[in-house]
PQR file of N, CA, C, O and H, with PARSE charges and radii, in Angstrom:
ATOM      1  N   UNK A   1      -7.721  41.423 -26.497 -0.4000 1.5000
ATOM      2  CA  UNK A   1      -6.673  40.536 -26.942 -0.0000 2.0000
ATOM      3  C   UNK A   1      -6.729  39.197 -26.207  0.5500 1.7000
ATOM      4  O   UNK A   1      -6.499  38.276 -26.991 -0.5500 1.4000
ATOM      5  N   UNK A   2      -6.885  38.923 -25.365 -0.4000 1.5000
ATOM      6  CA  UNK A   2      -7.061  37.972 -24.030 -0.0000 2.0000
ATOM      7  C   UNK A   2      -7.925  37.141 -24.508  0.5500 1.7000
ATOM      8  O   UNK A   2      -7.703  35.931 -24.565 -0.5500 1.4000
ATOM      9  H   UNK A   2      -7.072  39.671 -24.729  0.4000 1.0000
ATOM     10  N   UNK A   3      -9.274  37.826 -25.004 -0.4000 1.5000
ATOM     11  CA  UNK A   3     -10.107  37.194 -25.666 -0.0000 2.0000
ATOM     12  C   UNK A   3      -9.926  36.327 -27.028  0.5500 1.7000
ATOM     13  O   UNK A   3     -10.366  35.198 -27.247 -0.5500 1.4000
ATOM     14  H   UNK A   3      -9.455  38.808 -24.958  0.4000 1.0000
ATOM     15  N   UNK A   4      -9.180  37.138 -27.861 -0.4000 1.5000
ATOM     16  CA  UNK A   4      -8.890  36.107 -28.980 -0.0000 2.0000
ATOM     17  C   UNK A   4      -7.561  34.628 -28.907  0.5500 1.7000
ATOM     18  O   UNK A   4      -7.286  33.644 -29.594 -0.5500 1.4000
ATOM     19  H   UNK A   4      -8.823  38.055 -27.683  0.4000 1.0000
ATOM     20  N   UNK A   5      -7.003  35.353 -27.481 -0.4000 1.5000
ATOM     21  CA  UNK A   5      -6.267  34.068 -27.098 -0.0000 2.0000
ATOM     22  C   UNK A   5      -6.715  33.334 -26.520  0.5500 1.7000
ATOM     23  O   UNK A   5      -5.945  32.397 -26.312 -0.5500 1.4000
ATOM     24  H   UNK A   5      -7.226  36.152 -26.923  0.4000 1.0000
ATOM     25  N   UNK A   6      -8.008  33.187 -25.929 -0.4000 1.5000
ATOM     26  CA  UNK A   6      -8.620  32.140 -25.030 -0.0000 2.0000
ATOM     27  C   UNK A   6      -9.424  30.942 -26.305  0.5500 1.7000
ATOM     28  O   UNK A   6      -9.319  29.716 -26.355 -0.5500 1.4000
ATOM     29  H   UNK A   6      -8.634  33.949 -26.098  0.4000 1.0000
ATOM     30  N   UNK A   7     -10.323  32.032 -27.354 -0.4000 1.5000
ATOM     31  CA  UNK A   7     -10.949  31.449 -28.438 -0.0000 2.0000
ATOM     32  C   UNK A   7      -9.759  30.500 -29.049  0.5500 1.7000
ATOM     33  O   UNK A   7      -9.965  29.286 -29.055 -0.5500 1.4000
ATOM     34  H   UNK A   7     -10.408  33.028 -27.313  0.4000 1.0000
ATOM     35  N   UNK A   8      -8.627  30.964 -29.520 -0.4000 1.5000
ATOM     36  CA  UNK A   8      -7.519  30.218 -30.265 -0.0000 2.0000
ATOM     37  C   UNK A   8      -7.580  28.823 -29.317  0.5500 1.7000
ATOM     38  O   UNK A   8      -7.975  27.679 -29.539 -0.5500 1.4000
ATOM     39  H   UNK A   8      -8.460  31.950 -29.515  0.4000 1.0000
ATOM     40  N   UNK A   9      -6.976  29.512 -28.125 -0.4000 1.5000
ATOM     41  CA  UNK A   9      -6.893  27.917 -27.680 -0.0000 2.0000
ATOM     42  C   UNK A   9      -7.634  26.968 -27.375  0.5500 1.7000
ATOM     43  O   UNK A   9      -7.278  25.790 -27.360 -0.5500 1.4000
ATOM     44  H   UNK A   9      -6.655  30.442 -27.944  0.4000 1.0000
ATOM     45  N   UNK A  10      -9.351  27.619 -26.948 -0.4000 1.5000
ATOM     46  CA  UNK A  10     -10.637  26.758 -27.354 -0.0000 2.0000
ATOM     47  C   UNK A  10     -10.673  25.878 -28.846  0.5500 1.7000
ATOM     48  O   UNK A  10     -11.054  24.707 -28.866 -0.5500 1.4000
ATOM     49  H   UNK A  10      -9.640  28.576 -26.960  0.4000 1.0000
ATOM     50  N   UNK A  11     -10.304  26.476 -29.863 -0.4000 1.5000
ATOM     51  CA  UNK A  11     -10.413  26.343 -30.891 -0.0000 2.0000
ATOM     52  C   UNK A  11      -8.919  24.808 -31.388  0.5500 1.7000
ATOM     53  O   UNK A  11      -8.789  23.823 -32.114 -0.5500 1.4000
ATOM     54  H   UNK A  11      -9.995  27.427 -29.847  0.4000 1.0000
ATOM     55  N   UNK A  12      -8.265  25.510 -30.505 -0.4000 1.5000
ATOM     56  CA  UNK A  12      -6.750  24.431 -30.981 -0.0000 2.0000
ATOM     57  C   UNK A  12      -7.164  22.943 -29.734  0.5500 1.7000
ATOM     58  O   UNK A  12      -6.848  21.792 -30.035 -0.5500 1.4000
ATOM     59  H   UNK A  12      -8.370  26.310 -29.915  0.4000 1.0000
ATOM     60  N   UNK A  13      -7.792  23.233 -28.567 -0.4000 1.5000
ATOM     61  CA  UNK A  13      -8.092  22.235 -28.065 -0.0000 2.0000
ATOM     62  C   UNK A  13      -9.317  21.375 -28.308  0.5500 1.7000
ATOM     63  O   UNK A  13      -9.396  20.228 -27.870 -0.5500 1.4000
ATOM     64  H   UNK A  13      -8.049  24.168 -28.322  0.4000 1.0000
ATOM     65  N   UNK A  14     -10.398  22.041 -29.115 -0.4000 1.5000
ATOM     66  CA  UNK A  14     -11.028  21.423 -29.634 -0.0000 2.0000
ATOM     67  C   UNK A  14     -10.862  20.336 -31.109  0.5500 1.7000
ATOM     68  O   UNK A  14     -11.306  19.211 -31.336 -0.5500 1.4000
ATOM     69  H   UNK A  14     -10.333  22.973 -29.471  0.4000 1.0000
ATOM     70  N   UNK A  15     -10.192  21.084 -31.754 -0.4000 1.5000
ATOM     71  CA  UNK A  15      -9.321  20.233 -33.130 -0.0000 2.0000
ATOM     72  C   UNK A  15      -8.698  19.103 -32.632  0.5500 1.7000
ATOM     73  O   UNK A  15      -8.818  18.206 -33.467 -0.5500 1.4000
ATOM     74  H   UNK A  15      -9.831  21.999 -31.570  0.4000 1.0000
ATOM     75  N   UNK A  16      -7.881  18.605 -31.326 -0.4000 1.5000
ATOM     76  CA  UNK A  16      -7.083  18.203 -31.114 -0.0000 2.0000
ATOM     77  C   UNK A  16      -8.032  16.901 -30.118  0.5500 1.7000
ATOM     78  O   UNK A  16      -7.542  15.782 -29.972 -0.5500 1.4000
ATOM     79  H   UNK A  16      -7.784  19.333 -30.647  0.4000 1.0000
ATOM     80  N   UNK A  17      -9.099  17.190 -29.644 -0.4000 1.5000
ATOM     81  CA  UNK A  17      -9.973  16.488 -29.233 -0.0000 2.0000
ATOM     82  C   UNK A  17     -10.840  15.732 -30.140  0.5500 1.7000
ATOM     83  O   UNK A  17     -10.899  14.504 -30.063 -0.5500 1.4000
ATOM     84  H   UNK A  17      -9.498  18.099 -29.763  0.4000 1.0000
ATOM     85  N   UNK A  18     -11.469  16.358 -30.937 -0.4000 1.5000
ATOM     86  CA  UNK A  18     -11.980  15.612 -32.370 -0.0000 2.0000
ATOM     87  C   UNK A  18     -11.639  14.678 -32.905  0.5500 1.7000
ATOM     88  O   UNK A  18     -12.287  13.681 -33.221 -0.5500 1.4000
ATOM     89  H   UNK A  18     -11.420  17.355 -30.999  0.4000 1.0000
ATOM     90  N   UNK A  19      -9.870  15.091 -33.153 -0.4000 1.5000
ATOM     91  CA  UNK A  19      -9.589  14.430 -34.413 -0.0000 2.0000
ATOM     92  C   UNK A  19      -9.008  13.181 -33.437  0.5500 1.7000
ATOM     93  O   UNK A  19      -9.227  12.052 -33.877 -0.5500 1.4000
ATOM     94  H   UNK A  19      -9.344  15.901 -32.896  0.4000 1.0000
ATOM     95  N   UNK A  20      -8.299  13.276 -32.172 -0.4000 1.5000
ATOM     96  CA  UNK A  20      -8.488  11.957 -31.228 -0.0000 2.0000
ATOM     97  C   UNK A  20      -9.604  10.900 -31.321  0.5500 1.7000
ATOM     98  O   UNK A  20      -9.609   9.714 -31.651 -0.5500 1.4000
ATOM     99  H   UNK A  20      -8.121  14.192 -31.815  0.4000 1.0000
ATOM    100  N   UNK A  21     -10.260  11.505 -31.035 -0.4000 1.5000
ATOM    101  CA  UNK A  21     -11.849  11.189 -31.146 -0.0000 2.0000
ATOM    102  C   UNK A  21     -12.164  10.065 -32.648  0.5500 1.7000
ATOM    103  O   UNK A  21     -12.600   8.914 -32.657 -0.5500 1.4000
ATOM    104  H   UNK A  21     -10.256  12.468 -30.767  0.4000 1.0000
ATOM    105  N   UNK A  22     -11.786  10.862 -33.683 -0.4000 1.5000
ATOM    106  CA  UNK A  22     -12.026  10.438 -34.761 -0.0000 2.0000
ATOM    107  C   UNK A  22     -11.004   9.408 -35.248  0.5500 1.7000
ATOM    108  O   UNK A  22     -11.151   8.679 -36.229 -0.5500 1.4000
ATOM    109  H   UNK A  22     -11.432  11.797 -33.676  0.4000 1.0000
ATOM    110  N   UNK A  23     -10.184   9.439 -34.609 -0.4000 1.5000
ATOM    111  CA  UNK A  23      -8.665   8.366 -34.801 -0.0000 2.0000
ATOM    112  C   UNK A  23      -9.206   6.856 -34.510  0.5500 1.7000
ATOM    113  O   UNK A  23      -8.954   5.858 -35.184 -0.5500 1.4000
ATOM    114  H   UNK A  23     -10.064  10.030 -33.812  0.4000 1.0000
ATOM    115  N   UNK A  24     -10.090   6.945 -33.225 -0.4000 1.5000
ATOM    116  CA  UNK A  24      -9.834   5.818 -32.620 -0.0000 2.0000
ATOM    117  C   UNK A  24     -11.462   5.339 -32.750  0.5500 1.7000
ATOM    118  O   UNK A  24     -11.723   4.403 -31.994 -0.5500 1.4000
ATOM    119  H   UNK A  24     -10.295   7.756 -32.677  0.4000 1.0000
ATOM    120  N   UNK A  25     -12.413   5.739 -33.441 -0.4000 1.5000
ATOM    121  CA  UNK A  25     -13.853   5.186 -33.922 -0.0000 2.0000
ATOM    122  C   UNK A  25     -13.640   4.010 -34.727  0.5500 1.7000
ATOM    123  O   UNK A  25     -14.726   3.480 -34.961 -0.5500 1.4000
ATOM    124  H   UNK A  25     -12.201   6.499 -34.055  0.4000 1.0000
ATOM    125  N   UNK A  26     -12.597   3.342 -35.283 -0.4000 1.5000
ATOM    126  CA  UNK A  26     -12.247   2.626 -36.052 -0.0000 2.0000
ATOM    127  C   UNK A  26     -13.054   0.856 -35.502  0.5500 1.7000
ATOM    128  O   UNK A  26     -13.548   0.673 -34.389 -0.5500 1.4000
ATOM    129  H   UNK A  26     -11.714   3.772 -35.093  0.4000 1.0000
ATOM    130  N   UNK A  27     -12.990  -0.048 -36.445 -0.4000 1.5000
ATOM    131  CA  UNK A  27     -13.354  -1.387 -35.757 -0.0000 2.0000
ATOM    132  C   UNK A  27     -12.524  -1.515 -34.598  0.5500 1.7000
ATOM    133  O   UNK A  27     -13.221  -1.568 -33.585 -0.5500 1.4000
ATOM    134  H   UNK A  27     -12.589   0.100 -37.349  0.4000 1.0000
ATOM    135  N   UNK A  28     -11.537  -1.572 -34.412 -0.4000 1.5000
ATOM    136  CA  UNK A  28     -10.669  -1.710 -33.123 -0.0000 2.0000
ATOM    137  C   UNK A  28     -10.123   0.295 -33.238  0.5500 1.7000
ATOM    138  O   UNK A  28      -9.916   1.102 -34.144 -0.5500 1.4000
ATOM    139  H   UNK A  28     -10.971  -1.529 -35.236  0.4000 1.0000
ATOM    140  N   UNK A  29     -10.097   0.296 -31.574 -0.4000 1.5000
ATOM    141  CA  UNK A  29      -9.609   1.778 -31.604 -0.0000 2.0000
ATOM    142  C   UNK A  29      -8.277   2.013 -32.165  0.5500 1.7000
ATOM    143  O   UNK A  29      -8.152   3.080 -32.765 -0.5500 1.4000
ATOM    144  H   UNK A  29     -10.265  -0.359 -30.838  0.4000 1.0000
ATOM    145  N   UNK A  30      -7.739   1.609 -32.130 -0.4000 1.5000
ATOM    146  CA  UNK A  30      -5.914   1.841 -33.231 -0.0000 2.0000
ATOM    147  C   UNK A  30      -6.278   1.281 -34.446  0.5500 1.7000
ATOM    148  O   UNK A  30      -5.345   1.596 -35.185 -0.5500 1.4000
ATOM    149  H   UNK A  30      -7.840   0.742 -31.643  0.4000 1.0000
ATOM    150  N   UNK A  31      -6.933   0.753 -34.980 -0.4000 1.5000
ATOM    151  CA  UNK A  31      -7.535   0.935 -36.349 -0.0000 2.0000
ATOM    152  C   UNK A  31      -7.007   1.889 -37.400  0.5500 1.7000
ATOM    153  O   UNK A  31      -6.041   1.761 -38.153 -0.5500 1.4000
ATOM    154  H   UNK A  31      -7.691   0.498 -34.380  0.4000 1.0000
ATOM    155  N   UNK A  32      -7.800   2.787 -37.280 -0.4000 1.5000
ATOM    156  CA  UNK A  32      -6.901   4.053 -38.319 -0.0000 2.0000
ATOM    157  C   UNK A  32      -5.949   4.690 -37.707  0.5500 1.7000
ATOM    158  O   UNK A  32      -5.701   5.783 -38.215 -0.5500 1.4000
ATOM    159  H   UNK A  32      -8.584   2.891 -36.669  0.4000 1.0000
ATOM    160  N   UNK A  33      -5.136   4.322 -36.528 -0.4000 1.5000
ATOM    161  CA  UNK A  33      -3.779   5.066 -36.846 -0.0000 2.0000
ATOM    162  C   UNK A  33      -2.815   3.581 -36.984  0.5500 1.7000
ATOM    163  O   UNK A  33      -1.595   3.714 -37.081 -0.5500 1.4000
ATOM    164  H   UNK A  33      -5.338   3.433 -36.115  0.4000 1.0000
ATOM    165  N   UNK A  34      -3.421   2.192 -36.987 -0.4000 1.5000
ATOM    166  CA  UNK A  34      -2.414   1.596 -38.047 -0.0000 2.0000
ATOM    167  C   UNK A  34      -2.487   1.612 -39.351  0.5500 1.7000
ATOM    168  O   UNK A  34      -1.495   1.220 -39.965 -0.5500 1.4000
ATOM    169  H   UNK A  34      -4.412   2.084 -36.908  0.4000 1.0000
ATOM    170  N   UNK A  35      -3.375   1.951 -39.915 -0.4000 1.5000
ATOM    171  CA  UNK A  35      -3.399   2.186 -41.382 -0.0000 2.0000
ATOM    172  C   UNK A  35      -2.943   3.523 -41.871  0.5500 1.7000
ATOM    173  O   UNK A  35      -2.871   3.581 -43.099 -0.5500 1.4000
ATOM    174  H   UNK A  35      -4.182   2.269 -39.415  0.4000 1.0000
ATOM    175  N   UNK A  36      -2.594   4.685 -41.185 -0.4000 1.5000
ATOM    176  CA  UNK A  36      -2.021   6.047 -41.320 -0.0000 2.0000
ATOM    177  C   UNK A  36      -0.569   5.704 -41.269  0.5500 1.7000
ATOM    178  O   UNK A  36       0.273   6.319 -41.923 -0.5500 1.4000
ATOM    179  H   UNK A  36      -2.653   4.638 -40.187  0.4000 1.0000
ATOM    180  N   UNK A  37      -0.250   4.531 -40.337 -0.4000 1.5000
ATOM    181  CA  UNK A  37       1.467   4.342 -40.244 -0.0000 2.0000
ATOM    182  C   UNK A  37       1.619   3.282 -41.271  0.5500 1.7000
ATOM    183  O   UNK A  37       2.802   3.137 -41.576 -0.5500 1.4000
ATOM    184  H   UNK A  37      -0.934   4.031 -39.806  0.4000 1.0000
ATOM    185  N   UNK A  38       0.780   2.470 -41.922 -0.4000 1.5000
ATOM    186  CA  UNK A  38       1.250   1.430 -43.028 -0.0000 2.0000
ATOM    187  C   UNK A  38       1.017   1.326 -44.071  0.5500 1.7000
ATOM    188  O   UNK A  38       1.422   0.638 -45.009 -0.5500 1.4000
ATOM    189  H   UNK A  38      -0.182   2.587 -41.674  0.4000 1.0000
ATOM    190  N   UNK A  39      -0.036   2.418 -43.838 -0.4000 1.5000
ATOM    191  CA  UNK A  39      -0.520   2.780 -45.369 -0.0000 2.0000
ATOM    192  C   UNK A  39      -1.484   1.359 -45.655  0.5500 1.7000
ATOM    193  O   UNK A  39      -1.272   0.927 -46.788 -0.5500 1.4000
ATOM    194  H   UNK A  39      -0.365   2.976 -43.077  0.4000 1.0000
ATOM    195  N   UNK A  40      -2.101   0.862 -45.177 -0.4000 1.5000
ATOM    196  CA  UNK A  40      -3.051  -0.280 -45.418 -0.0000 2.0000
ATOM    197  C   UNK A  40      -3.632  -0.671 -44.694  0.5500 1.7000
ATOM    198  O   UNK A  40      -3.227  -0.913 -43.557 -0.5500 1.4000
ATOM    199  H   UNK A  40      -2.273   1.214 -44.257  0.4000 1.0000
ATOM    200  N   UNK A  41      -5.333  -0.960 -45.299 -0.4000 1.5000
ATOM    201  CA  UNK A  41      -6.375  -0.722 -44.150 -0.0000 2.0000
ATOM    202  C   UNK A  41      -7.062  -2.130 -44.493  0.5500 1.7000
ATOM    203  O   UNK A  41      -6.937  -2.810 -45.511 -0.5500 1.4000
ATOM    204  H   UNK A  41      -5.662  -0.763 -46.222  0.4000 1.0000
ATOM    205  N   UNK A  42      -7.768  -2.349 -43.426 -0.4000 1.5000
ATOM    206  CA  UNK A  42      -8.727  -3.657 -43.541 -0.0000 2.0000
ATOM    207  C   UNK A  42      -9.681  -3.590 -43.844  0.5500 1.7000
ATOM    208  O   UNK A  42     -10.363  -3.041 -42.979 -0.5500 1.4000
ATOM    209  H   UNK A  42      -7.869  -1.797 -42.599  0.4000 1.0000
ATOM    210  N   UNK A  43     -10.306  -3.911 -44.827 -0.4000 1.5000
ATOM    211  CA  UNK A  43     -11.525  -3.491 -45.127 -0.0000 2.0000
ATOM    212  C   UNK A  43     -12.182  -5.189 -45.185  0.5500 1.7000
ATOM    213  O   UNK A  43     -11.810  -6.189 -45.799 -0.5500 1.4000
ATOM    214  H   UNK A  43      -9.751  -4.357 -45.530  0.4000 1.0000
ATOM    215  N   UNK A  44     -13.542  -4.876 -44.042 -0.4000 1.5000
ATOM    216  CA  UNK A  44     -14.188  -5.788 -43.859 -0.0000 2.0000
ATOM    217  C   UNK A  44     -15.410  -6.039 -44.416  0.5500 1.7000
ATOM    218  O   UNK A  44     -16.042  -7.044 -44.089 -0.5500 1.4000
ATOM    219  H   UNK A  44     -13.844  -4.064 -43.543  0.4000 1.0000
ATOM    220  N   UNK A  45     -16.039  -4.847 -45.628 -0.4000 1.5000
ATOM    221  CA  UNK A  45     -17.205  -4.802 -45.960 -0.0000 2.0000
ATOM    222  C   UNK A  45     -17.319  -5.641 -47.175  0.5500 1.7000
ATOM    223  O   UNK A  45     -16.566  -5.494 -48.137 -0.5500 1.4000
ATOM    224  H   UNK A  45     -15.526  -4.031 -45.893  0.4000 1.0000
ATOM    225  N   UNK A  46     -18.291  -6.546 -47.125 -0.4000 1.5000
ATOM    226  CA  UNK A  46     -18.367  -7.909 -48.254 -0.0000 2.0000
ATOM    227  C   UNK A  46     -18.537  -7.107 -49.651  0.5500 1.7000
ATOM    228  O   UNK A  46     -18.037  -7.589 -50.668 -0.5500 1.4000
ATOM    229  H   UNK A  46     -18.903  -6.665 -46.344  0.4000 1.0000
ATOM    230  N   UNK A  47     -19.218  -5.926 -49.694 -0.4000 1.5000
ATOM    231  CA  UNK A  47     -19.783  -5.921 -51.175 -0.0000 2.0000
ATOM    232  C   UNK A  47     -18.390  -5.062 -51.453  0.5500 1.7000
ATOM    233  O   UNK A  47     -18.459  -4.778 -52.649 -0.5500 1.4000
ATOM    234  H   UNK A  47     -19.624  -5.535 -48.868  0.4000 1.0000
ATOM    235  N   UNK A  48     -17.345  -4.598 -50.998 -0.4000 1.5000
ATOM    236  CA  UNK A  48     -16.504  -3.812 -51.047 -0.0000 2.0000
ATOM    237  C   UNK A  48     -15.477  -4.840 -51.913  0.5500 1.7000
ATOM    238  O   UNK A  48     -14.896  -4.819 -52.998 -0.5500 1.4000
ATOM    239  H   UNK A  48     -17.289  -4.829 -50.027  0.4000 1.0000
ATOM    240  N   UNK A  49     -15.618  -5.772 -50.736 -0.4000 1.5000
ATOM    241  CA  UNK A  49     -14.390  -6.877 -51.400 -0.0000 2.0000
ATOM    242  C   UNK A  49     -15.467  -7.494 -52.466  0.5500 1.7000
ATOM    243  O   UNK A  49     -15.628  -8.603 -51.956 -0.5500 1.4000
ATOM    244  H   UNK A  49     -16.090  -5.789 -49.855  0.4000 1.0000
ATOM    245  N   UNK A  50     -15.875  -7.485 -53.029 -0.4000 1.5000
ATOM    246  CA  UNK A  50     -16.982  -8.230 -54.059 -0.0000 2.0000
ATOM    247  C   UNK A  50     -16.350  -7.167 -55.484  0.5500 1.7000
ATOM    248  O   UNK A  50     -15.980  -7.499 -56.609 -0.5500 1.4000
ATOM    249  H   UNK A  50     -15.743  -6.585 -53.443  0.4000 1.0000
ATOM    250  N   UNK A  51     -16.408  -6.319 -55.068 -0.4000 1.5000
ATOM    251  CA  UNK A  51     -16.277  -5.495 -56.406 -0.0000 2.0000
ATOM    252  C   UNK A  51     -15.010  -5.777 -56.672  0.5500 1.7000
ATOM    253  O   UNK A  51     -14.867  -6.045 -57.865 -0.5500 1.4000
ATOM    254  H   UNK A  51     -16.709  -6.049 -54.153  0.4000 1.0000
ATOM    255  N   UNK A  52     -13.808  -5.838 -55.915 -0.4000 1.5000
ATOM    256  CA  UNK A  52     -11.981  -5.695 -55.995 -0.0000 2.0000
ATOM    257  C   UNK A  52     -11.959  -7.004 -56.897  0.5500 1.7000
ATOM    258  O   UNK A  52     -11.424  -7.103 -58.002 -0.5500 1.4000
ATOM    259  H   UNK A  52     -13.924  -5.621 -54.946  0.4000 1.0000
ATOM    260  N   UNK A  53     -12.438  -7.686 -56.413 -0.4000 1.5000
ATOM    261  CA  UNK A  53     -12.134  -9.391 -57.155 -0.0000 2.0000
ATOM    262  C   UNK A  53     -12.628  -9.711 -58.441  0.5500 1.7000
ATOM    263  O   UNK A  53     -12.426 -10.826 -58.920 -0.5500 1.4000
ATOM    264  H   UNK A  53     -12.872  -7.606 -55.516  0.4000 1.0000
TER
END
């Protein structure tokens, strides 16, 4: 039993490290968690904005 509680919390501290991880890869590190709180993202890629227009 000990065992599947050590894995869980390997498992819950690893998720929780990742997705940190993955939050802040953005052009600036608060990047995608200001666009998660405003719902609107910057998008800097030319052919991206080429197509919208």
């Amino acid at each position: 039993m000990a065992g599947l509680h050590a894995l869980g919390a390997f498992l819950m501290l690893a998720f929780v490290i990742i997705h940190a991880y993955l939050a802040t890869v953005g052009h600036t590190p608060t990047a995608h968690i200001k666009a998660m709180i405003t719902g609107w993202e910057d998008v800097h890629d030319k052919e991206v904005i080429k197509r919208r227009s």
